[in-house]
Backbone as CSV, one residue per row, in Angstrom:
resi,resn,N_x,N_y,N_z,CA_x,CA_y,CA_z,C_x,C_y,C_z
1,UNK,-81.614,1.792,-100.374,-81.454,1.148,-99.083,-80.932,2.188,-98.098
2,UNK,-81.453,2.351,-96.705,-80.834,3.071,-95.781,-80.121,3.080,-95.146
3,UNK,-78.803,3.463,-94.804,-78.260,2.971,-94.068,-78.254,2.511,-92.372
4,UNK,-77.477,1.889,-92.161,-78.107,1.297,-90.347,-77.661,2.943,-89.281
5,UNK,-78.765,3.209,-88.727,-78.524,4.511,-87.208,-77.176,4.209,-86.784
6,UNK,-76.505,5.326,-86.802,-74.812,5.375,-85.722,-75.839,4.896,-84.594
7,UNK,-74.583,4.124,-83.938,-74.476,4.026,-82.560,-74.948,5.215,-81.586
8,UNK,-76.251,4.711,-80.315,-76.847,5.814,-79.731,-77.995,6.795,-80.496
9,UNK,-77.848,6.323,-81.630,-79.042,6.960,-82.432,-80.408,5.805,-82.390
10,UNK,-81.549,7.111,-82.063,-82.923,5.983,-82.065,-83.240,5.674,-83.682
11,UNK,-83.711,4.895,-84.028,-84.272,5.089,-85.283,-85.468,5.342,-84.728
12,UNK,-86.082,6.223,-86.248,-87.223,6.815,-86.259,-88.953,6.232,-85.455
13,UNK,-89.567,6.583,-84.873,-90.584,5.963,-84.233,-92.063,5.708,-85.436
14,UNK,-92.429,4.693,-85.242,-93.355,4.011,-86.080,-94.296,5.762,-86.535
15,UNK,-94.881,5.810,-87.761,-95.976,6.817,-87.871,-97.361,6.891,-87.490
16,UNK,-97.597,5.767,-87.109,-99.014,5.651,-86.672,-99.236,5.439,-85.267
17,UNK,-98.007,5.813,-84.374,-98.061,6.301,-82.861,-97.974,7.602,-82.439
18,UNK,-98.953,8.575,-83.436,-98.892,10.056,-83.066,-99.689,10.440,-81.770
19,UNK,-99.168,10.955,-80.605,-100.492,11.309,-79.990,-100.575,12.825,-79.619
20,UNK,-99.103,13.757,-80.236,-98.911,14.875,-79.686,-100.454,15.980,-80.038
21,UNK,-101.206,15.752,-80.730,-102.731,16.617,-80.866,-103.154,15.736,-79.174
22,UNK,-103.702,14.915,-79.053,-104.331,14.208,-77.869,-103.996,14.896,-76.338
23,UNK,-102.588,15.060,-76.293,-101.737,15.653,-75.474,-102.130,16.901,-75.100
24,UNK,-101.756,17.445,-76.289,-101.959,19.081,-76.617,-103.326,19.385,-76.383
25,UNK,-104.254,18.813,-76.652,-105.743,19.308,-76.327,-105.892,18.932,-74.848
26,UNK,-105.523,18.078,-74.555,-106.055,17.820,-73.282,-105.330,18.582,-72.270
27,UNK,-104.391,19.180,-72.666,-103.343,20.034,-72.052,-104.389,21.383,-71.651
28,UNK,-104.307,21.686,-73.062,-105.159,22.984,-72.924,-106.798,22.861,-72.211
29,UNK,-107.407,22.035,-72.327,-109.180,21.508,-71.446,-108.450,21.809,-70.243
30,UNK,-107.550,21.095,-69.580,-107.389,21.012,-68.064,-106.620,21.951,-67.581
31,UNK,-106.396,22.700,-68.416,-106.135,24.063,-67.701,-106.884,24.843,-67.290
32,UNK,-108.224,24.748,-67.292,-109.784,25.362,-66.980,-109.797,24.659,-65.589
33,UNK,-109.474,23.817,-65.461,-110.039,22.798,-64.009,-109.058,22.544,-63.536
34,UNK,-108.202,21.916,-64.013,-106.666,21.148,-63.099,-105.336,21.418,-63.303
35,UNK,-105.026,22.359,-62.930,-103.629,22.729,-63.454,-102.151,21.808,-63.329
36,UNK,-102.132,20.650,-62.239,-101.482,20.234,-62.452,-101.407,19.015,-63.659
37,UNK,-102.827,18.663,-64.408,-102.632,17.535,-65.108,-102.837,18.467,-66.624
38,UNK,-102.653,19.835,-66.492,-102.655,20.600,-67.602,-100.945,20.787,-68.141
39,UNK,-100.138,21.312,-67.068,-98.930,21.022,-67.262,-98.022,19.322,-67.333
40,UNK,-99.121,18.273,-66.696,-98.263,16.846,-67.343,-98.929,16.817,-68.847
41,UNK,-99.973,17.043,-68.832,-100.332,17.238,-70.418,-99.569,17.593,-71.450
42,UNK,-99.798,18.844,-71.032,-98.678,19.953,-71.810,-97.062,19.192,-72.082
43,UNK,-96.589,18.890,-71.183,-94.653,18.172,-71.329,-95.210,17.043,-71.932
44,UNK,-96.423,16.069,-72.222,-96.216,14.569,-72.534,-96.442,15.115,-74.215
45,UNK,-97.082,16.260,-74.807,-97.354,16.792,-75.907,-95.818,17.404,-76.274
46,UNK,-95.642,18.302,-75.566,-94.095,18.442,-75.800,-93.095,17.472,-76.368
47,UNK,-92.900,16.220,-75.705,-92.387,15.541,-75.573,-92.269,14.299,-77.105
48,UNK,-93.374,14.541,-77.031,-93.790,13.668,-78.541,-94.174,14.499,-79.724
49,UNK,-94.282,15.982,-79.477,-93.606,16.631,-80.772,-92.287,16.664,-81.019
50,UNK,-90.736,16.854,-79.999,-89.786,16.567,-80.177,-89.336,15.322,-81.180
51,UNK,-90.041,13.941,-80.002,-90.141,12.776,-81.114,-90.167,12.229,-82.449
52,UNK,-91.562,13.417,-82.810,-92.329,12.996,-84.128,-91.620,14.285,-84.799
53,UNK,-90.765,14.856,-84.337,-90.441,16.144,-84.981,-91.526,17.531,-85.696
54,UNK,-92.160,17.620,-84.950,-93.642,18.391,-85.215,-93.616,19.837,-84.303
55,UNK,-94.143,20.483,-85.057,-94.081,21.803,-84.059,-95.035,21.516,-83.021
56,UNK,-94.339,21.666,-81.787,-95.223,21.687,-80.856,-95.880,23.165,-79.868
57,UNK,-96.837,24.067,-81.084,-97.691,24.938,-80.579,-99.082,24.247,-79.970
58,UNK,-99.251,23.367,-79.707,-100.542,23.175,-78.371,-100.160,22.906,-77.342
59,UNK,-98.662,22.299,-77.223,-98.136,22.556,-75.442,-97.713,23.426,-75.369
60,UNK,-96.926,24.581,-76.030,-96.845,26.122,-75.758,-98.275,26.832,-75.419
61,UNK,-99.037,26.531,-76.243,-100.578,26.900,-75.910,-101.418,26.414,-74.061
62,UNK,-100.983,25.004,-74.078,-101.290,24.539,-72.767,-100.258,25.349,-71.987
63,UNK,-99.346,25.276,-72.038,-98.230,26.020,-71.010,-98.901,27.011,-70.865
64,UNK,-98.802,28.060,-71.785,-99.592,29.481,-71.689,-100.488,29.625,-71.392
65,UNK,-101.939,28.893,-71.473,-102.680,28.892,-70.744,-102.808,28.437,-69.521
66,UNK,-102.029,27.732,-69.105,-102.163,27.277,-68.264,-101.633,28.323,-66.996
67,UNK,-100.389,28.730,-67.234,-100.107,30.272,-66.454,-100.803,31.215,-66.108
68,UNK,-101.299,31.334,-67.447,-102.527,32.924,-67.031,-103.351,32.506,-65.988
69,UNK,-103.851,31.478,-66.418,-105.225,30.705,-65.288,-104.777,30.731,-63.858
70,UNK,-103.007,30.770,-63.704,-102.997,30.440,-62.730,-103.204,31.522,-61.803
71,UNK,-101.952,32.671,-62.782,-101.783,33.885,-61.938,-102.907,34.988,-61.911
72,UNK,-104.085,34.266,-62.788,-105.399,34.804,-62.360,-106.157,34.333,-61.689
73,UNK,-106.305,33.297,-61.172,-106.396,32.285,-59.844,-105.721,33.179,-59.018
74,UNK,-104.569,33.120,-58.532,-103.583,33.849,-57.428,-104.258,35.269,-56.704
75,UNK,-104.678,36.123,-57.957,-104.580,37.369,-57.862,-106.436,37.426,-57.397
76,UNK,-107.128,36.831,-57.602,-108.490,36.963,-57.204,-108.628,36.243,-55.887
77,UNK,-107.664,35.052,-55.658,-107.798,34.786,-54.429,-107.356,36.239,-53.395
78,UNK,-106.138,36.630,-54.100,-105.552,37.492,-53.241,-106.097,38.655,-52.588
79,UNK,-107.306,38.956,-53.531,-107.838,39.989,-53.681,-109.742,39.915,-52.945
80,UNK,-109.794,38.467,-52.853,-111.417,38.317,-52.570,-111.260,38.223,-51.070
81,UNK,-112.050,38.946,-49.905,-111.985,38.283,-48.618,-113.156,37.590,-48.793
82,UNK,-112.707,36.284,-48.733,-113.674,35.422,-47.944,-114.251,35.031,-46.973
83,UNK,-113.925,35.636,-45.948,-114.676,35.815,-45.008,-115.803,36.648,-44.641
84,UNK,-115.992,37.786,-45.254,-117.082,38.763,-45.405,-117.855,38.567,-46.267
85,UNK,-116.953,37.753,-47.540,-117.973,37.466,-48.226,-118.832,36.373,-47.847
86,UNK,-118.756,35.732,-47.256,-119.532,33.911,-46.607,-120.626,34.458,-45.680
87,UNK,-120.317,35.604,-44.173,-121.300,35.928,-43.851,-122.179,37.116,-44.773
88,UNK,-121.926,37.879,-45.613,-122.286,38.852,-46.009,-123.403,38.550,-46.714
89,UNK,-123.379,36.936,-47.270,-124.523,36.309,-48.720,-125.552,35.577,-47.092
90,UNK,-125.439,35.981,-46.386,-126.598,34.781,-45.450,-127.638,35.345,-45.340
């Protein structure tokens, strides 16, 4: 028999409410296209590996990808004029 959770303690969450893979993948897809629903991805995967007590390497993975994408986003904007380029293709 187990004993009853101290006070302020959760007991454990059912096993068949895993969704931290679901999270985690979708974390990492929308970091190609949407960076902000790549990083809510990423923390809701986080969040429910803490939970389920699971390593959570696919929201480190979404996180990380999700950075590079960005600051390689940043740096090509920074770097492309668009304006020469728009008349230059006519």
């Amino acid at each position: 028999m187990t004993p009853p959770p101290y006070y302020g303690q959760q007991p454990p969450a059912a096993p068949g409410n895993d969704k931290t893979t679901l999270w985690g993948v979708l974390g990492i897809v929308f970091a190609f296209c949407c960076t902000p629903l790549a990083v809510v991805f990423s923390v809701l995967s986080l969040l429910e590996a803490k939970k389920f007590r699971k390593e959570p390497i696919l929201a480190y993975v979404g996180f990380g990808l999700t950075a590079l994408l960005l600051i390689l986003q940043i740096v090509l904007y920074a770097t492309t004029d668009l304006y020469n380029f728009s008349t230059t293709t006519r």
